[in-house]
N, C-alpha and C positions, 0 to 999 in steps of 0.2 A: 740816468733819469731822463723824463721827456723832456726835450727842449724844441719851442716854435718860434724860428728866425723869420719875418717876414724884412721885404726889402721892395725899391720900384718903385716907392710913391713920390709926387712932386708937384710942380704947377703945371696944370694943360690949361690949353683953351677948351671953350667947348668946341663938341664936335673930333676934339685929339683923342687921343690914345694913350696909353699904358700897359705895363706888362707886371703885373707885381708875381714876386715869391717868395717862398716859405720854406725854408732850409729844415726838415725833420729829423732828429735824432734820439736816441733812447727807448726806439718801439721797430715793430715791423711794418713798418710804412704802406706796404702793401695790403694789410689785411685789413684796415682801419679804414671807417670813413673817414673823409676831411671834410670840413666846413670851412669858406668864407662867410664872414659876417661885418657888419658897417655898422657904423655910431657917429650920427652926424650931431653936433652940438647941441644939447638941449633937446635930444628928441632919445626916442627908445632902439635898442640895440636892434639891428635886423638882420636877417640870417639873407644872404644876397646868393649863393649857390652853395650844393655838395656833392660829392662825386665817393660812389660806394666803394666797396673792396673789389668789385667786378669791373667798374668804369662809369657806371650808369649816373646821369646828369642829370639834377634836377635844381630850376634855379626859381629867383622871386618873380615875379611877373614885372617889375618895376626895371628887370636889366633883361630881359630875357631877348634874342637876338639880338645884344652889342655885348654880353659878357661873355666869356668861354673860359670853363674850369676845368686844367688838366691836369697830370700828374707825370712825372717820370721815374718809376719805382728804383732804376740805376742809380738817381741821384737822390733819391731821397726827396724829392723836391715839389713839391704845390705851386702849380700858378693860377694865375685871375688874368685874363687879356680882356680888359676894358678898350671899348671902341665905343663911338661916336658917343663922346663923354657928355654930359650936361651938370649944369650948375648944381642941381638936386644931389647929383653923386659925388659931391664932396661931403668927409668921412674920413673919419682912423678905420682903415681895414686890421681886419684880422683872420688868422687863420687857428686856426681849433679843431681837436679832435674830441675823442672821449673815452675816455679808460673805463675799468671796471664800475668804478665807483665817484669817478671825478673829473669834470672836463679839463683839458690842458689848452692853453690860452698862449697866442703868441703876444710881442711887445705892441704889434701894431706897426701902421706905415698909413702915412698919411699922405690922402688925396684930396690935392684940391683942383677944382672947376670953376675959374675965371677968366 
């Protein structure tokens, strides 16, 4: 079955950094888009980057030159490199794909910016 491990989140300052990731299992990791997406308290879910089955990167304009979304198809693995963090990008991250008929949702990893 699919399973989305995400991991990496913690306290920064602003202006820090982070590196989170998404341990994939249950699919072929390479053919799949992945999505990061963000859910800060009281507000609506936002889709913050996704990277296709070819590599191609497309992110939200609110991170766009301090986030980088990659992948390592060896490991199975999704990451989000957050740089020059701000208060606003505090958030349960998640990482997500989308199957036939259903999206698959990780636990989350939470970041916070204080």
């Amino acid at each position: 079955h699919v399973q989305l491990v995400e991991s990496g989140g913690g306290l920064v300052q602003p202006g820090g950094s982070l590196r989170l990731s998404c341990a994939a299992s249950g699919f072929i990791f390479s053919s799949y888009w992945m999505y990061w997406v963000r859910q800060a308290p009281g507000k609506e879910r936002e889709g913050v980057a996704v990277i296709d089955s070819d590599g191609s990167t497309t992110y939200a304009d609110s991170v766009k030159g301090r986030f980088t979304i990659s992948q390592d198809n060896a490991k199975n693995t999704l990451y989000l490199q957050l740089t020059n963090l701000k208060t606003e990008d505090t958030a349960m991250y998640y990482c997500a794909t989308l199957g036939r008929s259903t999206a698959y949702w990780g636990q989350g990893t939470q970041v916070t910016v204080s």
